[in-house]
C-alpha positions in Angstrom: -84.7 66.5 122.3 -81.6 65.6 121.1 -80.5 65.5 117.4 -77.9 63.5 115.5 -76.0 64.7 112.1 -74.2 63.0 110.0 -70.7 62.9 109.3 -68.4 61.4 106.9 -67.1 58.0 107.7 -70.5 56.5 108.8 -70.0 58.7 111.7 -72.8 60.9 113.5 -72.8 64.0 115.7 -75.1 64.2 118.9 -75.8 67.8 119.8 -78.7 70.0 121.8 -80.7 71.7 119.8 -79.1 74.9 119.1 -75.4 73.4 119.4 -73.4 74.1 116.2 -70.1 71.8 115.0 -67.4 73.8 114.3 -65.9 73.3 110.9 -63.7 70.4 110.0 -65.3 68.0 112.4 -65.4 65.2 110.3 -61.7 65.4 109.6 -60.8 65.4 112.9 -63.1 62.4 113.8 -61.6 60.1 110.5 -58.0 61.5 111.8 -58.9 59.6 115.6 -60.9 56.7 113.8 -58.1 55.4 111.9 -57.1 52.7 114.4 -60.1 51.4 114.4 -60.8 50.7 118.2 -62.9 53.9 119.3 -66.9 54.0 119.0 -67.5 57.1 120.2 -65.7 60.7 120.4 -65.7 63.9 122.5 -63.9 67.2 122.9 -64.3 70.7 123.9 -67.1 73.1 123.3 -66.9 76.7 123.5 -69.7 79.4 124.8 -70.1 82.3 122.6 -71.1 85.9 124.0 -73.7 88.0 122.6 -71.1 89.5 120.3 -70.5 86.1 118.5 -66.6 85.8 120.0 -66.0 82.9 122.7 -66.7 83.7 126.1 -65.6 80.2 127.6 -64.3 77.1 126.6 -64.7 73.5 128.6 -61.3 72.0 128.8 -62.7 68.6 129.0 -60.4 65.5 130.8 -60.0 62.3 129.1 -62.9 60.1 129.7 -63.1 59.4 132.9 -66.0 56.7 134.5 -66.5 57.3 138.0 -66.1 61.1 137.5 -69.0 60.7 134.5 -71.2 58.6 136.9 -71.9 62.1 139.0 -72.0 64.8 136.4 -72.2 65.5 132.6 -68.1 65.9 132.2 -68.5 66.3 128.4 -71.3 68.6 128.0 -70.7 69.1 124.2 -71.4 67.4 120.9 -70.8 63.6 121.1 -69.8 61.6 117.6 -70.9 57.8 117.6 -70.6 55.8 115.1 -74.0 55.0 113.3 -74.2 51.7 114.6 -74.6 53.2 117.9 -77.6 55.5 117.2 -80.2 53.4 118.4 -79.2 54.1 122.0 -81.0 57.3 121.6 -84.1 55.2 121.0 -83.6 54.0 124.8 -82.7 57.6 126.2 -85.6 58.0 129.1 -84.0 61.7 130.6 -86.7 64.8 129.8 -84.4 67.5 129.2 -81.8 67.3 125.8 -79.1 68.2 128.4 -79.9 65.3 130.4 -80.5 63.0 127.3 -76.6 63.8 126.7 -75.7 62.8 130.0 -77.9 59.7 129.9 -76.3 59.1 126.8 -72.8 58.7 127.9 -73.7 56.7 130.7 -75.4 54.3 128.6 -72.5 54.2 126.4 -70.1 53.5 129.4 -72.7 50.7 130.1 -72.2 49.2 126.6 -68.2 48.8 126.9 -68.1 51.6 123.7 -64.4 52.8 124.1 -64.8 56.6 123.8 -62.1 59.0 122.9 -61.1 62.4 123.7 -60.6 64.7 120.3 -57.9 66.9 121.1 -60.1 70.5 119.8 -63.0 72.1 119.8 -66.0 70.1 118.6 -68.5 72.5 119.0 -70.3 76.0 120.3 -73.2 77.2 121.4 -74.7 80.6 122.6 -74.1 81.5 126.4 -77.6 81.7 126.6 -80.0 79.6 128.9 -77.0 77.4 130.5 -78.8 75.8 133.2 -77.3 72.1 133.3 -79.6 69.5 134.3 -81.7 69.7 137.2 -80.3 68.3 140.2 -83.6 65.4 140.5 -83.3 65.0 137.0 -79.8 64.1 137.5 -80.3 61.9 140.1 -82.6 59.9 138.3 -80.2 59.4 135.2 -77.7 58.2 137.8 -79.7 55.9 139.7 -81.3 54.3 136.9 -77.1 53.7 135.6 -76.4 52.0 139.1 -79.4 49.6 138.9 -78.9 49.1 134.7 -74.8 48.1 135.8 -75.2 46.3 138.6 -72.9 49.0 140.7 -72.3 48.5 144.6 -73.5 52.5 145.2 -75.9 55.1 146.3 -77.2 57.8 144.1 -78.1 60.9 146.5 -79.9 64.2 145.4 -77.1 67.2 145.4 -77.5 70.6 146.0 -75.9 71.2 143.1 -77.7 71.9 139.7 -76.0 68.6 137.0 -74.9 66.9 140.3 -75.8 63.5 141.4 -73.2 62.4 144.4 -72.5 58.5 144.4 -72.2 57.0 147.6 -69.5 53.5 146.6 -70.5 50.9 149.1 -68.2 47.7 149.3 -69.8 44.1 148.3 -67.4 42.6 150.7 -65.3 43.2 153.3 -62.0 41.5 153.4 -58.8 42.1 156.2 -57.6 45.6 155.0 -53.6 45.9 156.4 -52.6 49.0 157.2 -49.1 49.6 156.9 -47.9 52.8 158.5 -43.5 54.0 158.4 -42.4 55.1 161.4 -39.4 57.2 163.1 -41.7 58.0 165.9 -41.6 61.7 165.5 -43.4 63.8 167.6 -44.7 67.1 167.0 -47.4 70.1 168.0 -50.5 69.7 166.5 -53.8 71.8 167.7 -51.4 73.4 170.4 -50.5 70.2 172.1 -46.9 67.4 171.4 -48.3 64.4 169.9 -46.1 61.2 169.4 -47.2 61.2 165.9 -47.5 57.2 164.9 -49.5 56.7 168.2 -52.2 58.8 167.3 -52.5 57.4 164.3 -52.9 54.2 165.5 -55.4 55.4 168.3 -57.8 57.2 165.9 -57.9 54.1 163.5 -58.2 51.4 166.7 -60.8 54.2 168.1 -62.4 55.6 165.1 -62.4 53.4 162.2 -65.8 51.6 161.9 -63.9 48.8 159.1 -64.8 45.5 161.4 -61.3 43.8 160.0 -58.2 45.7 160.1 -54.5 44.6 160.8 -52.2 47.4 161.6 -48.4 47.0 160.3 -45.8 49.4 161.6 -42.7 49.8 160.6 -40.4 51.1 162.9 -36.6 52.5 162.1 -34.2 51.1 164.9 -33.9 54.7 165.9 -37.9 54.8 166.9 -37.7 55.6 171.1 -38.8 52.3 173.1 -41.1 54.2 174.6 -43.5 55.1 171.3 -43.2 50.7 170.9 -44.2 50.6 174.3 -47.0 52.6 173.7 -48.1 50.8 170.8 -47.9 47.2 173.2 -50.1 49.2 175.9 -52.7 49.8 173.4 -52.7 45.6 174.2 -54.9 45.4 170.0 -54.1 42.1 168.6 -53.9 43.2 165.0 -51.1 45.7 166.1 -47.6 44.3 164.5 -44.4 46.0 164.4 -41.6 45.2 162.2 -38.1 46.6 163.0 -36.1 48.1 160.6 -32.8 48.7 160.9 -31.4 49.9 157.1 -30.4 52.7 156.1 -33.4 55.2 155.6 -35.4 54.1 152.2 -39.0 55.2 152.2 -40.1 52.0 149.5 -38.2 49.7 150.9 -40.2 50.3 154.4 -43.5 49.8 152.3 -42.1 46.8 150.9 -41.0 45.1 153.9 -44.5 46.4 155.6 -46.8 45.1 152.4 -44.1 41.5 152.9 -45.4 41.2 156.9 -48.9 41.9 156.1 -51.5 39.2 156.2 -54.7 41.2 154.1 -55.4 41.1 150.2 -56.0 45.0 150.4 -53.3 47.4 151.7 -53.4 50.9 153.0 -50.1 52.9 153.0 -50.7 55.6 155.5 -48.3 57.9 156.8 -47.7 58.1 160.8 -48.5 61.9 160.5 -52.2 61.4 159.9 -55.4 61.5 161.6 -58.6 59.4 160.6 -61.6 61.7 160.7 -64.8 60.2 158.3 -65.1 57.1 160.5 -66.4 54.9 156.9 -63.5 56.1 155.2 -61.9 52.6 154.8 -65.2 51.4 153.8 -65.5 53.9 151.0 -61.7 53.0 149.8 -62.6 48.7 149.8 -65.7 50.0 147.9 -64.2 49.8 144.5 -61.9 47.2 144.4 -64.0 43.8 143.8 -66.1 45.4 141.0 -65.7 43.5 137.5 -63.5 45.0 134.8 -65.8 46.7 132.9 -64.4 48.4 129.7 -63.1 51.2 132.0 -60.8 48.9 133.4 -60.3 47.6 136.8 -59.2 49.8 139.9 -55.7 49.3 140.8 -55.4 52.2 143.7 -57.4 54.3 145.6 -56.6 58.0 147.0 -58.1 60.1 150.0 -58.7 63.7 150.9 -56.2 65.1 153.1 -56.8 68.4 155.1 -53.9 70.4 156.7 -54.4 71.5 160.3 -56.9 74.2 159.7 -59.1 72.0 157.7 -57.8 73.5 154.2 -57.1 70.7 151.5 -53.4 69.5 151.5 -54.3 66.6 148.9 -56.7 65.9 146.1 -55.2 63.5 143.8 -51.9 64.6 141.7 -51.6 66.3 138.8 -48.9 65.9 136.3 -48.4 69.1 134.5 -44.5 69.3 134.1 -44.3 68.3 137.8 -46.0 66.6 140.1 -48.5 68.9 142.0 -51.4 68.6 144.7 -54.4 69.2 143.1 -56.2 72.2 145.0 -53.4 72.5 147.7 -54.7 74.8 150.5 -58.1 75.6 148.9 -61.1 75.6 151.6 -62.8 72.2 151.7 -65.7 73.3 151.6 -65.8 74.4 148.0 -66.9 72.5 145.2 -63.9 73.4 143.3 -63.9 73.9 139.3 -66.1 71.0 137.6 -67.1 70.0 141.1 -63.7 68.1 141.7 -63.3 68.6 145.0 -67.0 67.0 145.7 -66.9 64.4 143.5 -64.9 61.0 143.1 -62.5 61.3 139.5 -60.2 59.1 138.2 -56.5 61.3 138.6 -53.1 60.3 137.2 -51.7 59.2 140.8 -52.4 59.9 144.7 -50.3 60.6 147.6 -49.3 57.1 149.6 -49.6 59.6 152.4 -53.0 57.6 152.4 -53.1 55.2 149.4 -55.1 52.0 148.9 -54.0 49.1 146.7 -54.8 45.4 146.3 -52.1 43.0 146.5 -52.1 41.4 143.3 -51.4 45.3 141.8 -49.2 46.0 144.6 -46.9 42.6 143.3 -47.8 43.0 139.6 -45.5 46.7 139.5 -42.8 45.0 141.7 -43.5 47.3 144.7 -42.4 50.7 145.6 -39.5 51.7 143.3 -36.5 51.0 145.5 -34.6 54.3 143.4 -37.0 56.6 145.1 -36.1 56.3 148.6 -37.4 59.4 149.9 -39.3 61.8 147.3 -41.4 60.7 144.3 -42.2 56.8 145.0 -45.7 57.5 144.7 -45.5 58.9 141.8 -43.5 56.2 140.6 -45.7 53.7 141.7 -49.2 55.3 140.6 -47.5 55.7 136.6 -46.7 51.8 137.1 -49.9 51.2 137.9 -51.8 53.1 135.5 -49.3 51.4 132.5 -50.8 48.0 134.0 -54.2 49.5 132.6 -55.5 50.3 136.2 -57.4 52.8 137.1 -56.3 55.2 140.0 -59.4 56.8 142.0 -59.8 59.6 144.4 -62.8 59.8 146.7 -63.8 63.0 148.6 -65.8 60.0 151.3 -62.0 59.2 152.9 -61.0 61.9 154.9 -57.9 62.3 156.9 -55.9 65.3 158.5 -52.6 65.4 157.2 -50.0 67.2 159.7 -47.3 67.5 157.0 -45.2 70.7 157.4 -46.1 73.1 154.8 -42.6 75.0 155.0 -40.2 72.0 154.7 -36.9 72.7 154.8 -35.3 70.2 152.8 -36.7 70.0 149.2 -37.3 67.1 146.5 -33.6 65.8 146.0 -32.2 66.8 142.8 -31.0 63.8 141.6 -34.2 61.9 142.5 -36.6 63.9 140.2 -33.9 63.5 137.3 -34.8 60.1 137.8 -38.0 60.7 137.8 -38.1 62.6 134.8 -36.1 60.0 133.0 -38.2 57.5 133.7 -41.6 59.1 133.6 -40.8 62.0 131.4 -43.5 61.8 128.9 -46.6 61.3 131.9 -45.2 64.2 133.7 -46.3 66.4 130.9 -49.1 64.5 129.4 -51.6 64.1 132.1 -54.7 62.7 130.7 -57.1 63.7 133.7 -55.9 67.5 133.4 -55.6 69.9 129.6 -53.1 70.3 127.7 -54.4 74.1 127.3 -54.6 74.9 131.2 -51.7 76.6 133.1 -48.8 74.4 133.6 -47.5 73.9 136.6 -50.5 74.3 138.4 -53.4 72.0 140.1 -55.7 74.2 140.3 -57.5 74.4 137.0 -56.7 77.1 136.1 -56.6 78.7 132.4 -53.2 80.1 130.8 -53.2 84.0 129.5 -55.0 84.5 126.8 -57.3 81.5 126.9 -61.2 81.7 127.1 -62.3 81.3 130.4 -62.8 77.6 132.0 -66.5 77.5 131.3 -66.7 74.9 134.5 -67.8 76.0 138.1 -66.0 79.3 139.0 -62.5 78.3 140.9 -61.2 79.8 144.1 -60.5 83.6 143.5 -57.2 84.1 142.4 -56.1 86.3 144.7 -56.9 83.4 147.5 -55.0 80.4 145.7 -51.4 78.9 146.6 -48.9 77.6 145.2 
């Protein structure tokens, strides 16, 4: 079962039997307790070999809610404060593994604000490292869902320490989709496609969402015969609002959002495809949900797949740019940690599928008007998450992107200047990421020299992209 040792400063470690701290812990929990506001703490672990030296090391994120709800994300020694320790009392889970993750789910439960200690906590021999069985998992996940009162389905995985939750939406208000257009065309799957009228077909002819209103924004230079195929599609909730400015990405989201009659937004791009049917379902799914100490959801991100069904987007990652998380790894991986399986909070998504309420949308003033063609997402998603929203990305929203993946014209210069200016710190401090993992990267992957991610193995190196 699990055991608790004291620490200075009224403070306790929770460890599996066999877990050593590493020296100084108690310093470095009264270093991150001074403010007062923190319950709990956490931080990285490290495996040892037979030798004795470190064969891997966890590389934790910060805490992160719907990313805990699925899987034991820590998976190392946990400090409460000793007020806190009668929560073990309540812990129902068989295995001390699964006690820990029961643990931090009942902790999430209790509004504890729980901090990330920026160092290694503990280690443990890489010896009998089987995480929690996949039922026992499930279990601890479903009995969170009926203890919290969350909209969601716990399912059994077929992954060992992996219970996949299903978000289902209490409600189901007008979502608006609001969609930029040129009305490009292009080849796709060996035949021209008129880009924005696909779209708009496989959400009219796909989409199982029972109220949708479709906005499209249409440059002056869009052909009359793309808005004439929109009228033929003779759909009610079709509206198309001219624009006639000079070319500015936000502004087109601004003036769509302005013309749009539902509480939640979707900005989609005109080079998409729907393809999970419920994938507007599984976006509405967690807006509505009270605050919680985790803090409301402001935004909501989708998977995108390229063309030949390889991931194009994942959520971002910050890591002294902005960066597609997995970019052109097979979807049909788990990915490192399970990310690419499992719904995670993430410092911002693309708007190449992005949903927002309205009061968030309004409460960040918009798309920044100084991005008009690169970076306005990013922009947006930082705004958002200094509002104290969260920013999720769900696996269960699936669309193909067809975005080029040799584009000829790059980021603008003086556009990520701005960016940097004005987001400078984020872009480098990434909470959902490591500080210790390769920069400039999305992929997870550790820097020279480091021990070993001791998460799911990645994609083989030779097989990733940049």
């Amino acid at each position: 079962m699990l055991e608790h040792r004291p620490l200075a400063g009224q403070c306790s470690a929770v460890v599996i039997p066999g877990e050593d701290l590493v020296a100084g812990v108690s310093d470095l929990i009264a270093a991150s307790a001074l403010d007062g506001s923190a319950h709990a703490w956490f931080g990285d672990h490290e495996l040892l070999g037979a030798d004795g030296t470190v064969a891997s090391r966890s590389y934790v994120p910060d805490w992160s809610p719907e990313y805990l709800r699925q899987t034991d994300v820590v998976n190392g020694p946990i400090v409460v404060r000793d007020e806190l320790l009668g929560v073990l009392d309540e812990l129902t889970a068989p295995s001390p593994r699964g006690q820990r993750f029961e643990l931090q789910l009942r902790l999430l439960e209790r509004g504890v604000r729980v901090q990330r200690v920026p160092a290694v906590l503990g280690r443990r021999q890489f010896v009998d490292e089987a995480p929690v069985a996949a039922a026992e998992a499930y279990q601890i996940v479903d009995g969170h869902l009926r203890r919290s009162g969350i909209s969601g389905v716990a399912s059994l995985s077929s992954s060992p320490g992996v219970a996949t939750l299903r978000r289902t939406p209490r409600v189901m208000p007008r979502v608006s989709v609001v969609i930029p257009t040129r009305g490009g065309t292009g080849r796709v799957w060996g035949r021209t496609r008129t880009y924005v009228v696909h779209a708009v077909q496989s959400l009219l002819a796909r989409s199982t969402y029972p109220d949708l209103e479709i906005v499209v924004v249409a440059d002056t230079s869009t052909p009359q015969w793309v808005l004439d195929a929109l009228v033929r599609m003779g759909d009610q909730r079709i509206v198309v609002v001219p624009y006639s400015a000079a070319f500015n990405f936000s502004d087109k989201i601004n003036r769509g959002v302005a013309a749009a009659s539902g509480d939640l937004l979707l900005l989609l791009n005109d080079d998409t495809e729907l393809e999970a049917v419920d994938s507007i379902e599984s976006m509405v799914a967690y807006f509505g949900e009270g605050a919680g100490a985790e803090g409301v959801v402001g935004a909501v991100g989708a998977r995108l797949l390229f063309d030949d069904g390889t991931v194009q987007h994942a959520g971002h990652v910050y890591s002294e740019q902005p960066l597609h998380a997995f970019r052109m790894w097979p979807a049909n991986v788990a990915g490192p940690g399970h990310r690419l399986m499992l719904a995670r909070e993430c410092s911002g998504v693309t708007a190449a599928a992005l949903m927002v309420d309205r009061g968030t949308f309004d409460s960040v003033g918009g798309f920044p008007m100084d991005f008009p063609l690169d970076f306005n997402d990013i922009g947006f998603c930082l705004a958002v998450r200094r509002t104290g929203r969260r920013i999720i990305w769900t696996p269960d929203a699936v669309w193909h992107h067809f975005e080029g993946r040799s584009r000829t014209r790059g980021p603008r210069p003086d556009e990520f200047t701005r960016l940097v200016a004005q987001w400078g710190h984020e872009l480098v401090n990434d909470p959902y990421y490591h500080p210790l993992l390769e920069v400039r990267r999305g992929d997870w992957s550790e820097r020279a020299g480091m021990p070993p991610n001791d998460s799911e193995a990645p994609w083989p190196a030779h097989d990733r992209h940049e």
